[in-house]
Structures are given as C-alpha cells and as structure tokens.
C-alpha positions in Angstrom: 82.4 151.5 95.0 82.6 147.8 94.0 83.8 144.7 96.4 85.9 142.0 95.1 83.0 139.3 95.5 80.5 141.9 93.3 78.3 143.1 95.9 77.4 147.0 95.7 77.7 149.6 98.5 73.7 149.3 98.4 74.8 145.6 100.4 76.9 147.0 102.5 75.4 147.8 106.3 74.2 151.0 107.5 77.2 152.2 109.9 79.7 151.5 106.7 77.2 153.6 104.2 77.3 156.3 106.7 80.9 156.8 107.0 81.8 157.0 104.0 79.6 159.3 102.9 81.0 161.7 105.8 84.5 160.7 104.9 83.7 162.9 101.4 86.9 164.1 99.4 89.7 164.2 102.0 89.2 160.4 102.8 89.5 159.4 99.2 92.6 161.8 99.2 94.4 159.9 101.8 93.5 156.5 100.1 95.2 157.6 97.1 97.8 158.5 98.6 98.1 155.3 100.5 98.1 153.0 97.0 101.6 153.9 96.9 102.6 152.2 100.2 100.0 149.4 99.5 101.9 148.9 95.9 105.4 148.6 97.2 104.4 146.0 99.5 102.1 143.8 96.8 105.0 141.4 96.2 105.2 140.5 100.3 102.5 138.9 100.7 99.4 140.9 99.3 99.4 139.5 96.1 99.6 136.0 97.7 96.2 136.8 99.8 94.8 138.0 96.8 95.1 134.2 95.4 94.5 132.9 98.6 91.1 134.6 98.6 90.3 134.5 95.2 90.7 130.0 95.3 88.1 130.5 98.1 85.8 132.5 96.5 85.7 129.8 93.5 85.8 126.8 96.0 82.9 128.3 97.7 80.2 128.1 94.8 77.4 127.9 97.5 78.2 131.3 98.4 75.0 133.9 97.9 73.8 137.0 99.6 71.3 136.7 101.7 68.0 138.8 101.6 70.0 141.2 104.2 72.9 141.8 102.0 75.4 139.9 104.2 76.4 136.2 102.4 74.8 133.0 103.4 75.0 129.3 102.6 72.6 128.3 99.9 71.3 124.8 100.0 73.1 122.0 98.7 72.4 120.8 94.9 69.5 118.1 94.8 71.2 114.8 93.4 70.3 114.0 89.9 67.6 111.3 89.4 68.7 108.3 87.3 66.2 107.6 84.3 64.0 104.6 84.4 65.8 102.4 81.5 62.6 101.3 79.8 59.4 99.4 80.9 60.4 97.1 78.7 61.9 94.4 80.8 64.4 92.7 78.6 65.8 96.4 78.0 65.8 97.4 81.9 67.6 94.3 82.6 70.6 94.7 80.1 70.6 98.3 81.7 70.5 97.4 85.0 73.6 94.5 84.7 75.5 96.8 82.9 75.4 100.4 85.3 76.5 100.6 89.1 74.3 103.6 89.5 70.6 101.8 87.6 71.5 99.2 90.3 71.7 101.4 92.8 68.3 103.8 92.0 66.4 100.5 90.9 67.0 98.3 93.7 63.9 98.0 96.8 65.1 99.0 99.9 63.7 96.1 101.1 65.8 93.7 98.6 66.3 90.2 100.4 68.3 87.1 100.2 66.4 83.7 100.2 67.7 80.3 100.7 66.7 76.9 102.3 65.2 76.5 105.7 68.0 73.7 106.3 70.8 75.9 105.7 70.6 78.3 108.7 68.8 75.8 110.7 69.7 72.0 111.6 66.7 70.5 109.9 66.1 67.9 107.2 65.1 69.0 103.5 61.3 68.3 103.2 60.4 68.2 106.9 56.9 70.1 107.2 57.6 70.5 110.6 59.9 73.6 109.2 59.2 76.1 106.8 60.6 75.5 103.2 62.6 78.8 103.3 64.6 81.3 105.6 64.9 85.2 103.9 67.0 88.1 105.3 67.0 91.8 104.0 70.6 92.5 102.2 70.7 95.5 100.1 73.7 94.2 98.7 72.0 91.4 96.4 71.1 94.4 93.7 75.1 94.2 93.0 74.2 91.5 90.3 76.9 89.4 88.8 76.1 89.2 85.3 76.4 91.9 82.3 74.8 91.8 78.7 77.5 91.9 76.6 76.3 93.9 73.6 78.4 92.0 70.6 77.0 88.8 71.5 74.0 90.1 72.6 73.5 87.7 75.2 74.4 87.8 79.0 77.4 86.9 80.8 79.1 85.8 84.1 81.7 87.9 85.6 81.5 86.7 89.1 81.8 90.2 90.4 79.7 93.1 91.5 80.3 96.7 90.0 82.1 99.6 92.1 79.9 102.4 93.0 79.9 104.7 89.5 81.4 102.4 87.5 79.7 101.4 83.9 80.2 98.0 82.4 80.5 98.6 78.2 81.5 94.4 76.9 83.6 91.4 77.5 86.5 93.3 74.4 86.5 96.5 76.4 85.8 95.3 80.3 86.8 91.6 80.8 89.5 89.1 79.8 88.9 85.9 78.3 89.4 84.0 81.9 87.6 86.5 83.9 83.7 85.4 82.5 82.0 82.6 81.3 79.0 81.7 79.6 75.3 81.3 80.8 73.9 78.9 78.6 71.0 78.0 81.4 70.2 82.2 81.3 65.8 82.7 81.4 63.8 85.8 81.7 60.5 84.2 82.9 57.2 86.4 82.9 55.3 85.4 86.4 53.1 88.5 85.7 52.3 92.0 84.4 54.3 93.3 87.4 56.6 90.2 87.9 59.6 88.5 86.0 62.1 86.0 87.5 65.5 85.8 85.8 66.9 82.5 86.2 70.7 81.6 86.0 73.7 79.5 87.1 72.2 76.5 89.0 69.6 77.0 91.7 69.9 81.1 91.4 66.7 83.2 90.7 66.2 86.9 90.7 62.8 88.7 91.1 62.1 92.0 89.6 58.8 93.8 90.3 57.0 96.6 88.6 57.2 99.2 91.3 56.5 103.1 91.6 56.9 103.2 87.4 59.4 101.5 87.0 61.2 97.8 87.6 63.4 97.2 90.7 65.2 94.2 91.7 63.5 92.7 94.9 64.9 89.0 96.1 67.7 86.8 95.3 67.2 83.3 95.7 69.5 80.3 96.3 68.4 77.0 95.9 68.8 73.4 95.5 66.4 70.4 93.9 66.5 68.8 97.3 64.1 71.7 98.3 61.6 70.0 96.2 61.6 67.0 97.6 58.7 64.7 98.2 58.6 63.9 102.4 59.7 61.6 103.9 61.4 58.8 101.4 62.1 60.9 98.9 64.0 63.5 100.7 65.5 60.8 103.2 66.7 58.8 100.3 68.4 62.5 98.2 70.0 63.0 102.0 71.6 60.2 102.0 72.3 59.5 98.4 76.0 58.7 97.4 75.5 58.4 94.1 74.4 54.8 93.3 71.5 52.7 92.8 67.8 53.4 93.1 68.6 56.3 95.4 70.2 58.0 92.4 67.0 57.7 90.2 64.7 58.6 93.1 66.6 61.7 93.7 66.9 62.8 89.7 63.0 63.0 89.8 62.9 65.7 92.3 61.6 68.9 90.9 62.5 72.8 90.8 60.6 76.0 91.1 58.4 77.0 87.8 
C-alpha cells in the first residue's frame, strides 16, 4: 500500500496497521467495488482536490517525516554566505561599489557617520572647549554612492545607493549620461596593514578595516577645511570670511585630514 506523499504502510501508526490487516480480502473487495462510484464522481470535485493537494505538497518543500513516521517541519535553509571579494583592497572596493548584497555582508554593524562638532552643536570651528567631531552609528552609510565602472576602469558618481539585491554592471548598461559624473579628486590611501581611507567628492572620507578576514566598510566622514583651523584668529577670521582681503588668504591656508 503506497500514500500519495511516498510514505509506506511501515509509517503508518499502529491502530491503522492493525486494521487492515483484519480487514483481509473482503475489505479490498468492497474497495473495488467502490472505484466505480469514486470514478463517476472524479470530474465533481475530486480531481480538483487532487490538484489542490498536490500544489501543497510541492509548496511545502520543508515537509519530512519525522523519526515517528508522522511529517514534521524541517528547519529552514541556512542563508548562503557571500564570498569575501579579495584581500586585495583595490579589488574589494570595485566589488563592494558595484553589489547591493557585498555591501550588505561587508559592512560593520557598528558602521558610523562622522561630521563636525559645530554642526549638531552651536559652537565655533576650532574652539577647544568642544571636541573636533560628533559620530552616530548609521548602518545606512555602507549604501556607498559610487561604482567602478569597468570600461573606464575608474570610479564614478551616481549619487544613489543600490536597492537590496540589485548588481551595478557600467555607466552603458546602468546609468545615463546625466545620471553620473566624474571623480577626478577619487584616492585610495593606505593608513595601515588593516586600514585604507578612500577619499572622494570634497570633504568625504570612507574607512575600511581589515576585519574577521576580510575588509568591511566602518565610518563615513563629512568634513570641511574649517575643521582644521588654527584657534582663535584663524578660525574667527574663515567664520567670518566673505570672500575678500587677507581673510581670504588666511583661510586658503587652512589644512585637511592626511
């Protein structure tokens, strides 16, 4: 005796093993002479159960039989683990600006945003009464905005993050003309065996450590050269500058992050 799912009589319980082997020859005599009744009626409704149960069968793929013989839920497929690109950095990173899901496995959960003290806070650039920088924890700052576009084998500017799966290929295929520009100012810059900084735009930095074998992104930073300033003239002066006059050169000297 064979059940539609492909389980034996061996799986069936006890009380059902039982009586059927007391049913013997009579029984199977009145089930053949029911398949007439049950024929007649296989275009009312039967057939359409048959379907019915059949789309749930396949639908259900985490259907096994338990040790007991009876079926039970088997546990949910383990997601598959995106690859580390390379531990070559300049590789990772076209990787990483290019794939939704690199982004997504090769970002710290502890990625943060940076930016100036002064901006969150109503203090002066400079002032050592205040700390230089403010930093919250955003997740979101992995989303990077530029792509390495393969035929000019350079990187790009779209000014947009990926959507979750998606897989950037080149500006022919992906972007139109008007929809990226150029980063001429683009740097990778080695700060140490387990460190690089990519620098791009003006005043935008992103840090990428060497963590758990592999690179992840770690802090985006926002800045401006007021930052740098040299307290108090200096920074006074850049404050108040409109352009003009020794104010101008004063504030051209000021410096950036290395």
């Amino acid at each position: 005796m064979k059940i539609q799912s492909g389980y034996s009589a061996s799986h069936l319980p006890g009380y059902w093993r039982g009586s059927t082997r007391s049913m013997g020859l009579a029984a199977c005599m009145l089930l053949l002479a029911g398949n007439g009744n049950a024929a007649s009626q296989a275009g009312h409704g039967a057939g359409s159960r048959r379907v019915e149960r059949s789309s749930e069968v396949r639908s259900a793929s985490m259907v096994e039989p338990g040790k007991d013989g009876k079926p039970s839920l088997a546990a949910p497929e383990s997601p598959i683990a995106v690859a580390c690109p390379s531990l070559n950095f300049e590789i990772f990173l076209r990787a990483f600006a290019n794939s939704a899901e690199i982004q997504s496995a090769y970002s710290s959960t502890s990625s943060r945003r940076k930016y100036p003290y002064y901006w969150k806070h109503n203090t002066e650039p400079g002032d050592p009464m205040h700390p230089k920088w403010a930093a919250d924890e955003d997740p979101s700052v992995g989303r990077v905005k530029y792509r390495y576009d393969p035929e000019s084998k350079r990187f790009i500017w779209v000014g947009k993050s990926l959507k979750n799966g998606q897989h950037w290929r080149s500006v022919r295929a992906d972007e139109k003309p008007v929809s990226f520009a150029q980063l001429p100012d683009f740097e990778i810059r080695r700060i140490s065996n387990a460190q690089y900084d990519v620098h791009y735009g003006e005043g935008e930095v992103d840090t990428y450590e060497l963590e758990a074998g592999c690179w992840r992104f770690s802090q985006h930073l926002d800045f401006e050269k007021i930052v740098f300033c040299r307290w108090p003239d200096q920074c006074r002066s850049c404050r108040e500058w409109e352009g003009e006059g020794e104010s101008r050169a004063l504030c051209e000297t000021v410096g950036a992050p290395d």
